[in-house]
C-alpha positions as CSV (number, residue, x, y, z in Angstrom):
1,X,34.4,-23.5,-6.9
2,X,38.2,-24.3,-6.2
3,X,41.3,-24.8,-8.0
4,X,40.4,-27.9,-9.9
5,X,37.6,-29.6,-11.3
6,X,35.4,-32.5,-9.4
7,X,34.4,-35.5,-11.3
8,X,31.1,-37.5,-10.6
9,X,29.7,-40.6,-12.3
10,X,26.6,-41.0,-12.2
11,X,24.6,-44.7,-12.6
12,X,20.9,-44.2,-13.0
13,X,18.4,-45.1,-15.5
14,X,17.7,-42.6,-18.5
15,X,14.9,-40.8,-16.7
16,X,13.9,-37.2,-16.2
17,X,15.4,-37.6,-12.9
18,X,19.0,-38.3,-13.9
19,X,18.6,-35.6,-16.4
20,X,17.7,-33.0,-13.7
21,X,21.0,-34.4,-11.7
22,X,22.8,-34.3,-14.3
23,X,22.0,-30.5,-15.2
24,X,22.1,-29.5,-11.8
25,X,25.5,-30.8,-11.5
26,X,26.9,-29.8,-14.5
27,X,25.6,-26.1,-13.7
28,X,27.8,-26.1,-10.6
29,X,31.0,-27.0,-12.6
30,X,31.4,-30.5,-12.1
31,X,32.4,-32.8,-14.8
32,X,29.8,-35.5,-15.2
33,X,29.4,-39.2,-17.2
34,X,26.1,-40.8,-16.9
35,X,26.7,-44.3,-17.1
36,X,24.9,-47.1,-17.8
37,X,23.3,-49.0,-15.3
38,X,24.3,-51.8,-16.4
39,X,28.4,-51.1,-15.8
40,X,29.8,-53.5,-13.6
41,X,31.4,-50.5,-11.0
42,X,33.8,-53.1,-8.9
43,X,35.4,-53.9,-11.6
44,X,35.3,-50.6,-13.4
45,X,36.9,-49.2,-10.2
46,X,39.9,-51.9,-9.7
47,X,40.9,-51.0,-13.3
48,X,41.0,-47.6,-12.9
49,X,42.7,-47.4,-9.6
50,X,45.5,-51.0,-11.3
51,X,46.2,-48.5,-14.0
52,X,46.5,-45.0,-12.2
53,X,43.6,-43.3,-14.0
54,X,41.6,-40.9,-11.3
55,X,38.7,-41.9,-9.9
56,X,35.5,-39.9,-9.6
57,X,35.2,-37.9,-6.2
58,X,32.0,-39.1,-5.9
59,X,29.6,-41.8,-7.7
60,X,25.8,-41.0,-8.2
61,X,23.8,-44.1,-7.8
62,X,20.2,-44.7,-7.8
63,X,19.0,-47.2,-5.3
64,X,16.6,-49.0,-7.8
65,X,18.9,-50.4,-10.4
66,X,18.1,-54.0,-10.2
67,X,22.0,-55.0,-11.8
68,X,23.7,-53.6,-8.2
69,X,22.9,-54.0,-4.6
70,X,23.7,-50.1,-3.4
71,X,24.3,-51.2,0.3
72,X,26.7,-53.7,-0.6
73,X,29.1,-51.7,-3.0
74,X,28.9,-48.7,-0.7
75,X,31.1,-51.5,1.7
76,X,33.0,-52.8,-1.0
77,X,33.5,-49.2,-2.0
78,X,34.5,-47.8,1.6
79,X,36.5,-50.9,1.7
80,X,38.5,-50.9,-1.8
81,X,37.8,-46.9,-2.9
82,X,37.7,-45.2,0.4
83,X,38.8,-41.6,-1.4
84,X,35.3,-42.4,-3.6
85,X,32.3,-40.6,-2.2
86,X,28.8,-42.4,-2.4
87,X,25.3,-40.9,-2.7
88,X,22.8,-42.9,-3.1
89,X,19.4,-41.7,-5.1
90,X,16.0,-43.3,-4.3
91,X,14.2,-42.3,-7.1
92,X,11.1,-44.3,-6.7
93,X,10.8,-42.2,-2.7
94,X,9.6,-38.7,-2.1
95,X,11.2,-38.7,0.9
96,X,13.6,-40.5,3.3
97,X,13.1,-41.4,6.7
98,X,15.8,-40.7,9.5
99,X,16.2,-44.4,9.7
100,X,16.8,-44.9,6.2
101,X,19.2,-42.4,5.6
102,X,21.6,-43.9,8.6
103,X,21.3,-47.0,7.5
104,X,22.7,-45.6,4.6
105,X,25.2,-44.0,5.9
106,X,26.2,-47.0,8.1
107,X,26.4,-49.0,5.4
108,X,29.5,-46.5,3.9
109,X,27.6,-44.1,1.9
110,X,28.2,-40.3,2.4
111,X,23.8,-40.0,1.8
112,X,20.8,-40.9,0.7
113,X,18.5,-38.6,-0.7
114,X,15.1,-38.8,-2.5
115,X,13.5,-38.1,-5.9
116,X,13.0,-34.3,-7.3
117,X,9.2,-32.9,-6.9
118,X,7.8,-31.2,-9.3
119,X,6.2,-29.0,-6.4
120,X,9.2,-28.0,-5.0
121,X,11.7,-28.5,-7.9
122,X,13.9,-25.5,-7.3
123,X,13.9,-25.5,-3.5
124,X,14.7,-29.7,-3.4
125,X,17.3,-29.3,-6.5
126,X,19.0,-26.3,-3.8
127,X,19.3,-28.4,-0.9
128,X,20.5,-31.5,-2.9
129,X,23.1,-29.7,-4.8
130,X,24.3,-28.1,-1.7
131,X,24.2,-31.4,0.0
132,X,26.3,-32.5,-2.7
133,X,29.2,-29.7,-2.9
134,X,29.7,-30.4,0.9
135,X,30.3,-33.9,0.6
136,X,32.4,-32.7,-2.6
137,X,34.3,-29.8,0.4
138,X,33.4,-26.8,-2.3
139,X,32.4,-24.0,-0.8
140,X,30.1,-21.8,-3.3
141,X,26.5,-23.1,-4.8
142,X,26.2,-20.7,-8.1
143,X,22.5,-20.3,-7.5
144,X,22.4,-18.4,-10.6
145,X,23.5,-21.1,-12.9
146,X,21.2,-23.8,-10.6
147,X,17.8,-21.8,-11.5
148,X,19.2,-20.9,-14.8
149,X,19.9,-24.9,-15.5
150,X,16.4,-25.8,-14.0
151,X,14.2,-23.2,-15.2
152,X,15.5,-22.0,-19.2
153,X,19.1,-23.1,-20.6
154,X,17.1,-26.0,-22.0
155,X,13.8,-26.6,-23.6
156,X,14.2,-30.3,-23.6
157,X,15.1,-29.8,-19.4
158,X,12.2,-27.8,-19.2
159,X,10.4,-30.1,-20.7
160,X,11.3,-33.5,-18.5
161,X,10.8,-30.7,-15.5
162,X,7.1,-30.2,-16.5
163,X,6.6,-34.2,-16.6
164,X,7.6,-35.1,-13.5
């Protein structure tokens, strides 16, 4: 993966999708907090940067928390916490149009992507966690340890899987 560690926060609601991020993640060797959605993040950020503490390479956030408007902290963010990548989570959409995505992107984040499918679970969680070790600059998706966190090191994964 590299010499050191990423670190991404993720803000979703407890849902079966943020627990499929969150294994996905974690099964490529990124540190990972699941936050509440409720956290205020400009102000979580300006303390961590006013004290020195690192900040997360990237920040996880699901479009439909109804506490934070995603376009405008992915300015604020750009703005404040440029080094801070943003990927912003529609979990409500199957898919993303073109149009939707560069708005997105316009607005400062690195992406938008859609919800997992339970159709295409292992081939959506691939090109996700792919698009998200680019955006991170590592190089190697452990394949391996993707299927293996998707498909059996968990019952209660399995389980959220199978109730999408």
């Amino acid at each position: 993966m590299g010499d050191f560690r990423k670190f991404v926060v993720m803000i979703q609601p407890m849902s079966r999708q943020g627990a499929i991020w969150q294994a996905i993640l974690r099964s490529q060797e990124i540190s990972v907090i699941w936050e509440s959605p409720d956290v205020n993040l400009c102000d979580s950020l300006t303390h961590l940067k006013a004290t020195g503490a690192t900040l997360p390479d990237l920040l996880l956030i699901d479009t439909r928390l109804q506490t934070l408007n995603p376009y405008t902290f992915c300015r604020w963010s750009h703005k404040h916490c440029p080094t801070v990548k943003v990927v912003l989570v529609n979990g409500a959409q199957k898919e993303i149009t073109p149009s939707e995505r560069e708005w997105a992107i316009y607005q400062g984040a690195a992406d938008l992507m859609p919800r997992f499918q339970r159709d295409s679970l292992v081939s959506g969680a691939v090109v996700k966690a792919r698009r998200i070790l680019d955006i991170l600059d590592c190089t190697t998706l452990d394949s391996g340890a993707l299927i293996s966190a998707l498909l059996g090191s968990s019952q209660d994964l399995c389980q959220k899987i199978h109730d999408l």
